[in-house]
N, C-alpha and C positions, 0 to 999 in steps of 0.2 A: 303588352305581352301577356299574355292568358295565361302564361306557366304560374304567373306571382299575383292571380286572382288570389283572393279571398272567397269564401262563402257567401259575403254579401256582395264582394263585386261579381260574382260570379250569378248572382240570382238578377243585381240590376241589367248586369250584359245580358241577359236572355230576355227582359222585361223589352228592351231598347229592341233586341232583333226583331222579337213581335211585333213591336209597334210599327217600324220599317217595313216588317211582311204583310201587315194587315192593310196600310194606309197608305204609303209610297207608291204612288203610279207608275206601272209599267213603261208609259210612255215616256214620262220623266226620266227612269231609270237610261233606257235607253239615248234618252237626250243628252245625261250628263254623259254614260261611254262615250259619244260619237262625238259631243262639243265640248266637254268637260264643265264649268263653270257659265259657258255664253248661254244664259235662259234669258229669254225675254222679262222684263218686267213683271207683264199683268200674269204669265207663268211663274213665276218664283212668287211674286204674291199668293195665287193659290196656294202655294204649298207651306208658306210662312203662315198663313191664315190656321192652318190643320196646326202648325206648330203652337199658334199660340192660344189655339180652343185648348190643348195639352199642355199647357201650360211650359214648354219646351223651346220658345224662341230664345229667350238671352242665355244659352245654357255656359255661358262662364261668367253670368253676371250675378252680385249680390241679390238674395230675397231684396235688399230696401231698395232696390230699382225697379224690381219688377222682376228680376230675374229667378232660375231655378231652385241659385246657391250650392249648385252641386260643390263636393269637394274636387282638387283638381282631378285624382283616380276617376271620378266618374267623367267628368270633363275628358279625360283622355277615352273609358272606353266608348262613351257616347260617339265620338271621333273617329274612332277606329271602326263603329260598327256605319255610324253612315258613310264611313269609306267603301266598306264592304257587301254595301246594299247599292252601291252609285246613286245614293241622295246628295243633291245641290249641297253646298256650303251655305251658313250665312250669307243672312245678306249681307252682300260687299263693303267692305270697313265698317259700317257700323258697329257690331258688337264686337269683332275682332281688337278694333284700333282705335274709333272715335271717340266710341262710348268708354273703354278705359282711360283713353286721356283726358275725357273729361272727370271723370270720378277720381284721378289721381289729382290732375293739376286745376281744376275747372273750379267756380265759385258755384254757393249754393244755387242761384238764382241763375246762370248757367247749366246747372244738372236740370234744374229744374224744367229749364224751356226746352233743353234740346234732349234729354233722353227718353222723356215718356213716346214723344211723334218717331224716335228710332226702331223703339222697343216696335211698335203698331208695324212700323215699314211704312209710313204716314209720309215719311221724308227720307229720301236715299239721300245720301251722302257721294264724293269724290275726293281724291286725295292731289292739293298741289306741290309740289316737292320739285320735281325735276323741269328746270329748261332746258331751252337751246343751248345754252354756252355752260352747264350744272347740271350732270345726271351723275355719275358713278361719282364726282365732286362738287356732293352735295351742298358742300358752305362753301363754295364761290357762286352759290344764286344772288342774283342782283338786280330782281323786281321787289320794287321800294315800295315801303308804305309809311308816309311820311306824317306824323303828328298835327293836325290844325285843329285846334280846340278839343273839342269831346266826339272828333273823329279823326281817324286816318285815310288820306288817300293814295290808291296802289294805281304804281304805274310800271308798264313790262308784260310780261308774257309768261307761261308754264306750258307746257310741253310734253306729250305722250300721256296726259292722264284717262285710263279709265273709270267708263260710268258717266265722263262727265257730260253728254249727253242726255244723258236718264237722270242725272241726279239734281237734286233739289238744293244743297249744301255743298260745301268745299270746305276742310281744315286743310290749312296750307302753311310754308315758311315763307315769310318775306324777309327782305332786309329794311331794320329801321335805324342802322346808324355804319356808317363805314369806322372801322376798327383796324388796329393792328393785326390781332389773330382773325381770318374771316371766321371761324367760327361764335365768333363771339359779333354783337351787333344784330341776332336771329331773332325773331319775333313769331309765334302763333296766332292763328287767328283763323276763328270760322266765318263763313261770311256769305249771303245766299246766293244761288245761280243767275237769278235775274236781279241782281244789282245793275241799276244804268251805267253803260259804260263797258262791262265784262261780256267780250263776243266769245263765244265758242266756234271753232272750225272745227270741222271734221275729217280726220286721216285714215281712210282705209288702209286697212294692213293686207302684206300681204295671201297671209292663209283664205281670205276673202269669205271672215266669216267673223272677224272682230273689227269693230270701230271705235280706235279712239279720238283724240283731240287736240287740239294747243288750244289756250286762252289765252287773249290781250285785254289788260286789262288797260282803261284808258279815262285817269281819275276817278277810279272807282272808290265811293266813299263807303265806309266801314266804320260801326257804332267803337267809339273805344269800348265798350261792354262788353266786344265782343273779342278785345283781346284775351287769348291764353296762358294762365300765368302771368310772369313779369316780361315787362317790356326790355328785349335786348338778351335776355336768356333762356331764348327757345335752341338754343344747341342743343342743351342736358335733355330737353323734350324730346326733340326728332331722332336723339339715339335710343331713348327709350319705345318713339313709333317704330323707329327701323329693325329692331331687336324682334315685336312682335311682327313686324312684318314678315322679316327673316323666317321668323319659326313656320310662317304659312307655306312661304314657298317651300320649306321641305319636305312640304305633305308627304312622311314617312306611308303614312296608311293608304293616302290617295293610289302612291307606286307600287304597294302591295295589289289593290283592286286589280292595278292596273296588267301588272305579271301575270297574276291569276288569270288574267284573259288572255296574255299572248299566249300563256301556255296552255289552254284551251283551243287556239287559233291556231297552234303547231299540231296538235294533235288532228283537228276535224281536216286538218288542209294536207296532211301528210307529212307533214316537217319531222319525221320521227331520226336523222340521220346525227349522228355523236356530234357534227361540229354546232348542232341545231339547239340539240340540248346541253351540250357544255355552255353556251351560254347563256341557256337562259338558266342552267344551274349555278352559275359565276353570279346573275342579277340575284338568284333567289338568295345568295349569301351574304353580296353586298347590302342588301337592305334587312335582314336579320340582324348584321352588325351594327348599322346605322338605326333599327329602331332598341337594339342594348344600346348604344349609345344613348338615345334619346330620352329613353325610360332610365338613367343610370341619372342624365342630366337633369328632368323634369322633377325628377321623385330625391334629390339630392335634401335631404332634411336643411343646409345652408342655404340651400338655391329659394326656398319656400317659392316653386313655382316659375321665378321669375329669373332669365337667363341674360348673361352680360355680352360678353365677346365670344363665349361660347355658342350662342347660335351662327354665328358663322360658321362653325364646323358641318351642323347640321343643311344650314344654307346650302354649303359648298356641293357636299357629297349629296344630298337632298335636290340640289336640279340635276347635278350631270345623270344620276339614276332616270329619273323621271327622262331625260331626251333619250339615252339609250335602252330604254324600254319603250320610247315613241318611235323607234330609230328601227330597233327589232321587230317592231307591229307591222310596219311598212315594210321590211324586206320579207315575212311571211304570207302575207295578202298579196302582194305581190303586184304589178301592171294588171294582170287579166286572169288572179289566180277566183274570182267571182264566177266567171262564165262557167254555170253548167253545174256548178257547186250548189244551188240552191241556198244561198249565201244574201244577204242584203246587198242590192245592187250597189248603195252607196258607199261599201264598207273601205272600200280602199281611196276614195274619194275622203272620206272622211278621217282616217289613219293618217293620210296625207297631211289634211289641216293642222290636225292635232300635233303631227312632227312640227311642220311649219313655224305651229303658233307657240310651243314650249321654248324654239330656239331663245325665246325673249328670256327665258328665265333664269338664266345666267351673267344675265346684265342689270333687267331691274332688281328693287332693293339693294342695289351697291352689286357691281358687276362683281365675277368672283376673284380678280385679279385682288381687288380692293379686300375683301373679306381674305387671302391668304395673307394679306400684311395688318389683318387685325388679329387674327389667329397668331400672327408670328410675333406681335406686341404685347396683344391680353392676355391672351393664352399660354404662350410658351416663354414669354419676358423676352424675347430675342431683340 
């Protein structure tokens, strides 16, 4: 929120936009509008490469990793403005998720191996978390990883991940002990893509522009080195992945970019009629509220950054935004509102996908049925 700049947030936020204007490709720009996130590999590499000649890739990671060290203010506007430029995200989990669970829960000789190849983009990463019979009930997963000496072997399946095609790594939850509580019995562990044994399948989605996966894993052996943490209390871990995961999908800024275009897309297309703009006046208020919310949450001097059962709130109201502003894009483009507009032929073809492919984001990171009975526990003590 730019009202509670400073002087010096205020000279960095204009340093960022430059950079954006000067170096961010057009092309790109329009890539992210029409696909959001889905770049190709050796594309996002280009642009991670510019990020890290600027010394700009881990921008929420400490100096002693290699990282910027921004404080979190700049961490937010840096965020806010490549939202509002439509530059790519990070790359995928790494600096988001991987790289801080390693630097929280990880051994020195862990940080060591796995985060300088993250920082480069040397090694992409995937996330296994959810299967067939365990997605919005996350700890009743129940592909095992079973202790034999100075290794473990996983046997079972994971489910809907992406990346993992493209990626080189996996941090995932297993189970390494049946327990009373299922949450308790959880284990961490990174472990490579081409270990013998671990097949990846590929599942076309429907938008017919993302591809993710199931993997089976089938005696897949795994260095005990490369367990996370302690053996059997990776619960307290995956609420802490889930919390940041949470905060991504609510890409508050993303939904602003994103408004700022439908309401350009009402405008060139004619949409100028009250029921057109009451709601995209209704969107422009729900996400003003939702980023006070966020900036009230993030900048909370108790919170120092780091958010509990509260990102759920953000989760919640942070996807339904995002699909009804994927939702409003579509009904302004229109079937055949392109013909004769001088308009990008694929524009409604694309508006499409992107409805399509958001509906997911009410489900993964804990569907939001799951996050209203965490908000009604953590949040509200109900």
């Amino acid at each position: 929120m730019e009202i509670f700049d400073t002087a010096a947030d205020r000279a960095f936020r204009l340093e960022v936009r430059a950079f954006f204007a000067e170096h961010l490709p057009d092309d790109l720009r329009r890539a992210v509008q029409n696909l959001g996130n889905l770049i190709d590999r050796p594309t996002l590499m280009k642009w991670h490469r510019v990020l890290l000649d600027k010394g700009w890739a881990g921008t929420s990671w400490p100096a002693e990793y290699g990282g910027t060290g921004w404080s979190l203010k700049q961490q937010y506007i840096y965020e806010q403005e490549l939202a509002a430029a439509w530059g790519p995200w990070a790359l995928p989990f790494a600096f988001d998720m991987v790289g801080h669970l390693l630097m929280k829960f990880g051994t020195p000789a862990q940080r060591e191996r796995y985060l300088p190849k993250m920082l480069t983009g040397e090694e992409w990463w995937c996330q296994g978390f959810s299967e067939p019979g365990a997605g919005s009930d996350l700890a009743s997963l129940s592909c095992r990883a079973e202790r034999q000496g100075d290794e473990y072997v996983i046997n079972g399946s994971k489910i809907w991940q992406t990346l993992a095609l493209e990626a080189d790594m996996m941090f995932g939850l297993f189970r390494t002990q049946r327990a009373e509580r299922k949450q308790q019995g959880i284990s961490v562990f990174v472990l490579d893509m081409k270990s013998p044994g671990l097949t990846v399948q590929p599942i076309r989605l429907f938008d017919g522009i993302e591809t993710v996966a199931q993997c089976f894993f089938d005696n897949v052996r795994v260095p005990a080195s490369q367990l996370i943490g302690t053996e059997n209390e990776g619960w307290s871990i995956a609420k802490y992945l889930l919390t940041l995961e949470r905060l991504g999908i609510a890409e508050v800024a993303r939904s602003k970019a994103a408004l700022r275009r439908a309401e350009e897309l009402a405008f060139a297309l004619g949409h100028q009629d009250v029921l057109t703009q009451s709601k995209l006046d209704d969107l422009d208020i729900e996400i003003q509220a939702l980023e006070a919310a966020e900036y009230r949450m993030l900048f909370n001097p108790e919170a120092n950054g780091e958010l509990g059962s509260e990102a759920s709130i953000l989760k919640l109201r942070g996807s339904a935004l995002r699909q009804q502003i994927a939702e409003i894009t579509v009904d302004l483009i229109g079937l055949h509102s392109n013909e004769g507009t001088g308009r990008p032929p694929t524009e409604g073809l694309d508006a499409a996908r992107q409805y399509i492919n958001l509906l997911k984001v009410s489900i993964y990171g804990g569907s939001n049925e799951i996050q209203r009975n965490i908000v009604a526990k953590g949040v509200l003590g109900l």
